[in-house]
C-alpha positions in Angstrom: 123.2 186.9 102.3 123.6 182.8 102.5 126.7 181.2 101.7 127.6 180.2 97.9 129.8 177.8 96.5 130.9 179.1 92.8 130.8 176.4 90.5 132.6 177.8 87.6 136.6 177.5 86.7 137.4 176.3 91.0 135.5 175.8 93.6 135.2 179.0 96.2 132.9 179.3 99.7 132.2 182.7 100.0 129.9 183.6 103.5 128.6 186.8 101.8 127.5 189.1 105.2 123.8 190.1 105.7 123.2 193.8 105.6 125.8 195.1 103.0 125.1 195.8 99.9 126.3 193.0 97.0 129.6 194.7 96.3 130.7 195.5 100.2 129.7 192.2 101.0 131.6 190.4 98.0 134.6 192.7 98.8 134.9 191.6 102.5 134.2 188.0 101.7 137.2 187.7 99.4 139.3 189.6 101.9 138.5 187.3 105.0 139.3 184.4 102.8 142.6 185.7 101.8 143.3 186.9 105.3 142.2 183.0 106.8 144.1 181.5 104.2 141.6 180.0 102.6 143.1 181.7 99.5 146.9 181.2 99.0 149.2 183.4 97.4 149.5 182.7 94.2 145.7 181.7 93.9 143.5 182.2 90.5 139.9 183.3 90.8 137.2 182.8 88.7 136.4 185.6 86.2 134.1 188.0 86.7 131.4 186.4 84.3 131.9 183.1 86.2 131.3 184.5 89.8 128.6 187.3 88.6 127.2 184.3 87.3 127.6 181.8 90.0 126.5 184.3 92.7 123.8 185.8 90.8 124.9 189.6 90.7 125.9 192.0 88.3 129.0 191.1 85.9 129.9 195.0 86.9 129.4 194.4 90.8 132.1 191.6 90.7 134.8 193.7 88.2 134.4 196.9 90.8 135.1 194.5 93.7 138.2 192.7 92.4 139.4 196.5 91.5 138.7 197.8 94.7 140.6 194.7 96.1 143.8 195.0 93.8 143.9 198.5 94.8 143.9 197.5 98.2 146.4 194.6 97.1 144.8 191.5 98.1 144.4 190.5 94.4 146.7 191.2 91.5 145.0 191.5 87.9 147.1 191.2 84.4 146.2 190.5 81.0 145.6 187.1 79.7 146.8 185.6 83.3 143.5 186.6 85.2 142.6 188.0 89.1 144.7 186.0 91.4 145.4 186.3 95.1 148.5 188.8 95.6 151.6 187.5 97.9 150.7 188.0 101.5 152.6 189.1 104.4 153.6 185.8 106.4 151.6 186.3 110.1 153.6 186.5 113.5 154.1 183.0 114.5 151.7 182.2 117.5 153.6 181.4 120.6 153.0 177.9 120.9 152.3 175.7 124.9 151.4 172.5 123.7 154.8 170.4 123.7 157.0 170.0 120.0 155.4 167.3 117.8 157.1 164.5 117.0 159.6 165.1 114.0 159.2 163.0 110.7 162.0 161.4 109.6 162.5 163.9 106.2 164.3 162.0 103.6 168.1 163.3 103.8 170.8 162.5 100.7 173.4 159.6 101.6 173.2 156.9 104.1 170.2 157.0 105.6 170.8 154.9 109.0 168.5 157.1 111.6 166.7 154.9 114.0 162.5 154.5 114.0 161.8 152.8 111.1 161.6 148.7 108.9 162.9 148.8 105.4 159.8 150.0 104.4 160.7 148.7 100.5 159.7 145.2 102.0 155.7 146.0 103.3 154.0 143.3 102.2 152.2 144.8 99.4 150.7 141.7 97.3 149.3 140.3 100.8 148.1 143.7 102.1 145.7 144.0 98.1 144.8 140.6 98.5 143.4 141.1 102.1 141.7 144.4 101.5 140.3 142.7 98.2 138.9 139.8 100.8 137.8 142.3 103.3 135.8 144.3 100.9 134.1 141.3 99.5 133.1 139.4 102.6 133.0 141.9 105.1 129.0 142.7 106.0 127.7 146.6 105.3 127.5 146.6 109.1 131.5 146.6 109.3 131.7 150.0 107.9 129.8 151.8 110.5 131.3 153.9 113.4 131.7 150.5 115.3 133.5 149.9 118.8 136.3 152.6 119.4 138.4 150.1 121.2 138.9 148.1 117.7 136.8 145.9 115.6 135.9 142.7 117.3 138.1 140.7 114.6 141.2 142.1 115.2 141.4 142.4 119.0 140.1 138.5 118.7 143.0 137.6 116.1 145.4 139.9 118.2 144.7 138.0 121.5 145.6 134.7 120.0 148.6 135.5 117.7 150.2 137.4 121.2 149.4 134.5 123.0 150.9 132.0 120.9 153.7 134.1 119.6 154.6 136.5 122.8 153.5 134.7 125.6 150.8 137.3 126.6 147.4 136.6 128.4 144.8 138.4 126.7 141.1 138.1 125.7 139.7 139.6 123.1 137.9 142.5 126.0 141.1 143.4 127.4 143.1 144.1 123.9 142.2 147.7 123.1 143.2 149.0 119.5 145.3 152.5 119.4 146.5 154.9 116.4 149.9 154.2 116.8 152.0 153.6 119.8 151.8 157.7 121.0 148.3 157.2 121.4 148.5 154.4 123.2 150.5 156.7 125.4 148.0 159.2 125.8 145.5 156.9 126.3 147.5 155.2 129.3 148.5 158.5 130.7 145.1 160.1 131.2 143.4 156.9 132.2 146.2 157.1 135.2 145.6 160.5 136.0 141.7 160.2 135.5 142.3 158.0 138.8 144.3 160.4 141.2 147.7 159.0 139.6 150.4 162.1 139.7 153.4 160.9 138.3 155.0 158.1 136.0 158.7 157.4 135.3 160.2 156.3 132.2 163.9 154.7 131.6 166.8 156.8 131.3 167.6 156.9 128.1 164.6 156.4 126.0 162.6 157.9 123.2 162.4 161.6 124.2 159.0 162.2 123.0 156.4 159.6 125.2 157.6 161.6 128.5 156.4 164.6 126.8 153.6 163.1 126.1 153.2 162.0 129.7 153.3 165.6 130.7 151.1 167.0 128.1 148.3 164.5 130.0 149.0 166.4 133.5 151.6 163.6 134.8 154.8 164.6 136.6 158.0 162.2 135.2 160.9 160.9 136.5 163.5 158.9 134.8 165.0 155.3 136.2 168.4 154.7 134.9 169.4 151.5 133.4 172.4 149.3 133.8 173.9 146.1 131.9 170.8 144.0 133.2 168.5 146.4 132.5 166.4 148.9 134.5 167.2 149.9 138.0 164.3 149.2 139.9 165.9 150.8 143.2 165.6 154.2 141.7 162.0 154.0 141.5 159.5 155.3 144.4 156.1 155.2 144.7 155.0 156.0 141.2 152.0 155.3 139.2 153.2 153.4 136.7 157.0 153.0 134.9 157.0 152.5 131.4 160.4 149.7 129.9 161.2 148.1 126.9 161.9 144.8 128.7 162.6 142.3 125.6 165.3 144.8 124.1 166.0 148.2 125.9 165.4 151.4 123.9 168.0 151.9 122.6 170.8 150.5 124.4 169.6 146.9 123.2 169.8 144.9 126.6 167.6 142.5 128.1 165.6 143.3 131.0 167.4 140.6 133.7 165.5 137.5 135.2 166.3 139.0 138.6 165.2 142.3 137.7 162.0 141.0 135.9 161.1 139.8 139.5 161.9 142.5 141.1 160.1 144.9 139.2 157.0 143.2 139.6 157.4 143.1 143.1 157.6 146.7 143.4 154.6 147.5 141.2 152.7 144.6 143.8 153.8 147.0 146.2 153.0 149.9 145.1 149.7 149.0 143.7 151.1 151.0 140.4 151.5 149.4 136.7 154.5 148.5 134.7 153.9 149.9 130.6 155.4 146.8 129.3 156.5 148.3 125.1 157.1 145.5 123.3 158.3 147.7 120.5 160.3 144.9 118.5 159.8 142.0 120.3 159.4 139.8 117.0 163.0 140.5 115.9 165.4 138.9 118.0 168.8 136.7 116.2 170.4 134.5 118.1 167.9 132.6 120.0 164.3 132.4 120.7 162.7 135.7 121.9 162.3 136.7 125.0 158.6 136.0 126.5 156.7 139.5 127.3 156.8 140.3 131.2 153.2 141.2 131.3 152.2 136.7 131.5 154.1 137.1 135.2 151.7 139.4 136.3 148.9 140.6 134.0 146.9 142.3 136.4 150.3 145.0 137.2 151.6 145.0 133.7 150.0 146.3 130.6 151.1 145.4 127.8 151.5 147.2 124.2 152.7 146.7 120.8 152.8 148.0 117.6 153.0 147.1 113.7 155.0 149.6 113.5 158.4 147.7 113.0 156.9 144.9 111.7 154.8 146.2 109.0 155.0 149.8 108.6 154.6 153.1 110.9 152.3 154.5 108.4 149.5 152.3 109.2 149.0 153.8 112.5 147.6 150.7 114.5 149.1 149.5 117.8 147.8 147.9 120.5 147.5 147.4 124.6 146.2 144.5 126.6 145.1 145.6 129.9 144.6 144.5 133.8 141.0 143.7 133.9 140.8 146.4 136.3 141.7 149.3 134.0 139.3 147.7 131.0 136.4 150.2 132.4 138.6 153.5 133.0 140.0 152.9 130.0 136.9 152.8 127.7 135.7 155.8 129.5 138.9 157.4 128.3 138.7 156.2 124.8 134.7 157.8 124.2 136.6 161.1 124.2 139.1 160.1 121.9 138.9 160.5 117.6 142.0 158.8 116.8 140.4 155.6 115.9 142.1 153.1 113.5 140.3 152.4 109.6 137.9 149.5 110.2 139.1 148.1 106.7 143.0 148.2 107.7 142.0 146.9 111.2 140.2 143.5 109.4 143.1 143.6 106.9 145.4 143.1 109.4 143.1 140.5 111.2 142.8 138.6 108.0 146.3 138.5 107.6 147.2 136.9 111.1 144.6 134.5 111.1 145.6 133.5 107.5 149.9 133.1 109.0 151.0 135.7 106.0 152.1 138.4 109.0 154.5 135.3 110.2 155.7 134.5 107.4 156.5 138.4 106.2 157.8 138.3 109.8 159.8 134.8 109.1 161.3 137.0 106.1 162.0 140.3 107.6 163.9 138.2 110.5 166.3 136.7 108.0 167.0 140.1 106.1 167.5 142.2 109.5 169.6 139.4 111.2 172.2 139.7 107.9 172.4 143.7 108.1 173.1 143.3 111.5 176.1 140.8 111.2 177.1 142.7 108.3 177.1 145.7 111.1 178.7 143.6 113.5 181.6 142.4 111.0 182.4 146.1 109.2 183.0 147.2 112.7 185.4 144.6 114.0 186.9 145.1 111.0 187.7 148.8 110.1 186.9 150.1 113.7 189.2 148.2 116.3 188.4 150.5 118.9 184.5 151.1 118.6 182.2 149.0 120.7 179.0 147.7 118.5 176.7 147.1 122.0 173.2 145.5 122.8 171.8 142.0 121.9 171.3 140.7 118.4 167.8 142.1 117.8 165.9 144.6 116.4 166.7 147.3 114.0 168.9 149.5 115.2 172.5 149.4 117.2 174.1 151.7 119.4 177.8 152.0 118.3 180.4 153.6 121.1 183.3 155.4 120.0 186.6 156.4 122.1 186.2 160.1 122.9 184.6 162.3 125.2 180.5 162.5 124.7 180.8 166.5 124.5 182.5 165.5 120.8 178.8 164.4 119.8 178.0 167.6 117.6 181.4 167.5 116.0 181.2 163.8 115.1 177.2 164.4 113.7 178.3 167.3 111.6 181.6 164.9 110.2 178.9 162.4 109.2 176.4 164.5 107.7 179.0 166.1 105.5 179.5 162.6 104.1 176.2 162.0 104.2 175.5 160.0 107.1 172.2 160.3 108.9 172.6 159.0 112.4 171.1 159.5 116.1 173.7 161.0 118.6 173.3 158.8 121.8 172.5 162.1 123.8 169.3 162.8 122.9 167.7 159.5 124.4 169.4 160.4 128.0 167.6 162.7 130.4 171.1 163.1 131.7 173.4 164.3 129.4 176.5 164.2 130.5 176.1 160.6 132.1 176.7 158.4 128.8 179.6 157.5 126.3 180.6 158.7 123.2 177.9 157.1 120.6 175.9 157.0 117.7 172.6 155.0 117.4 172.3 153.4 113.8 169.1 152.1 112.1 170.6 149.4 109.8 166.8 148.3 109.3 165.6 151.7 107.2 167.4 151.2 104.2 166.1 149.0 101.1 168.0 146.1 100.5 170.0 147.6 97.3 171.0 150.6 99.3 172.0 148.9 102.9 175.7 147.9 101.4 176.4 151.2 100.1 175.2 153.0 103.1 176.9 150.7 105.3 180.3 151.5 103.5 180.2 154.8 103.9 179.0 155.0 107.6 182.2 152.6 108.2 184.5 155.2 105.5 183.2 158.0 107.3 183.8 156.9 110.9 187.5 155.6 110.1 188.6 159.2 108.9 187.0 161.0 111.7 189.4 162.3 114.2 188.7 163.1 117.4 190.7 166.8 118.9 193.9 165.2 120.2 193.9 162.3 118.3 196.6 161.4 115.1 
């Protein structure tokens, strides 16, 4: 029998099998859609005169298959509450290969100060209407189509010039490929390099746990290059494909790659013939002087480069960017074909619109002033409740790493102290490779919270910290 939709009370697809008669083949289409999921616990069905009707069978047919199935108990009947689908046994979980997915941040009770995220209370809402508004009424029907899956031609043309101008990279419009967020620029990167014959990458030690993964999940080997007071450790590196940093403001220690080191760097990757991921993750935000340029304009055919409106605008958007060595345009489009995770046509024009019109510099010119007083309120609490804590890394960005006297195995302790004042914060530990090879410290997002709720939060991450004692300590 062909597949019916009912129409009457909710709408069910039922694949009703050839060669059984109406009633078998109604009973074991219900049960494969209870036993898929396709029908929750909990689930009404229509009533028998609304499927007998919808499927064209007997009213009689349908009643003896829902009894046969509450018998059997898929379905549970009562009076005046209708068939619905009866609670089901939750299935063994799957063993799972593929590597974790990233975690969400879930909202938590308190002070919420985790790393990752802008006060996402100040997205430019008003702007972001007006442009999609403009978009929709100017843009031709043409835009709306599948288009180019390395980004509409509008924003990869506004991106190249606002980079230029405001990060110091060389790009063209043909070299600026448009990602889904910064992990698939990642992925994009990482198979494109193994697409080639590359074997392994390295990344700094610490840094965000998941893009190694991610690295791995492509067929890439990693290794880790440890960082020091000027930065990354170019020494520890070998003969690698590529080496991903966060040059302008180490993740998330919150130092600045070194002049020395810049040079050195690109001498290795000359070298080596290998790349240098250059993530420009919050380049925008930096407080007490101008910003440091982007390493890829000393050497764009080694270095490519990537950002992200993550930070600036809002994760949730889920557009980033690379601008690549001319050299790895090609292998990179071929890579991209494959790929579904495009970015919405109309969010990538809005976004064009709103760079070529200056409102992303000034909602940047405003972010700037509201993360550079959280951070000196930061900087002042600390000096002045917590004599002997260390607030480390340069004035940028949206986050700090704050080191506490004590030994790092005390990490667990002091997160479970703060979440039972409820204080969300990173431990330090999870962005070394290394464990045991780091201080005693917490990494705190002073960016996430709205402005109403940064004081508050900030009082009682400072409250919390002075009561904690370490073992040993009066």
């Amino acid at each position: 029998m062909p597949n019916h939709w009912t129409r009457s009370e909710l709408d069910l697809h039922l694949r009703l099998s050839a060669g059984r008669g109406k009633r078998a083949g109604l009973e074991q289409a219900l049960r494969d859609a209870v036993r898929d999921g396709r029908l929750s616990s909990g689930a009404p069905l229509p009533s028998s005169r609304a499927l007998a009707r919808d499927l064209g069978i007997a009213r009689g047919t349908v009643t003896q298959a829902y009894e046969q199935l509450v018998a059997e108990g898929y379905l549970t009947s009562r009076p005046r509450s209708g068939v619905r689908v009866a609670p089901q046994p939750t299935p063994p979980q799957a063993e799972d290969t593929a590597p974790p997915v990233p975690a969400s941040l879930p909202p938590v009770r308190g002070a919420d100060l985790r790393p990752g995220l802008p006060d996402l209370s100040a997205f430019p809402r008003r702007p972001w209407l007006a442009a999609t508004r403009h978009v929709l009424q100017t843009a031709p029907n043409t835009a709306f189509g599948y288009g180019d899956p390395t980004g509409c031609l509008e924003l990869r043309q506004a991106l190249a010039e606002y980079l230029g101008r405001s990060r110091g990279v060389v790009a063209t419009p043909d070299r600026v490929i448009v990602c889904a967020g910064y992990s698939h620029a990642i992925r994009l990167i990482s198979r494109t390099l193994r697409r080639r014959g590359a074997t392994a990458v390295a990344f700094e030690d610490p840094s965000e746990p998941w893009f190694p993964l991610l690295a791995e999940e492509c067929g890439l080997t990693v290794g880790y290059a440890p960082v020091d007071r000027d930065g990354l450790v170019v020494d520890a590196l070998t003969d690698e494909a590529a080496v991903t940093v966060t040059p302008a403001h180490q993740y998330p220690l919150g130092m600045t790659l070194g002049p020395a080191r810049r040079t050195r760097l690109l001498t290795w990757a000359r070298r080596h013939e290998s790349f240098v991921v250059e993530d420009d993750y919050d380049g925008e935000f930096r407080y007490d002087r101008q910003p440091v340029g982007a390493l890829q304009q000393l050497a764009p055919d080694r270095v490519i480069y990537a950002g992200t409106a993550s930070k600036t605008m809002a994760p949730g958007l889920r557009i980033a960017w690379i601008v690549l060595p001319a050299d790895l345009v090609a292998p990179l489009r071929d890579t991209i074909r494959a790929e579904e995770g495009h970015v919405s046509v109309i969010d990538q024009l809005v976004l064009a619109h709103l760079i070529r019109t200056g409102e992303l510099d000034r909602h940047l010119r405003r972010c700037r002033s509201r993360y550079r007083r959280r951070r000196d309120r930061l900087q002042e609490a600390v000096a002045g409740h917590l004599p002997h804590a260390r607030l480390t890394g340069i004035a940028a960005g949206l986050h700090a790493v704050l080191e506490l006297p004590g030994d790092p195995a005390q990490e667990p302790r002091l997160l479970g102290h703060l979440a039972a004042n409820e204080v969300a914060v990173d431990g330090l530990s999870s962005f070394h490779h290394r464990r045991d090879d780091h201080p005693l410290g917490i990494v705190i997002g002073y960016g996430s919270p709205p402005d109403h709720a940064y004081g508050n939060a900030l009082d009682t991450l400072i409250d919390a910290l002075r009561h904690h004692r370490a073992p040993g300590r009066t």
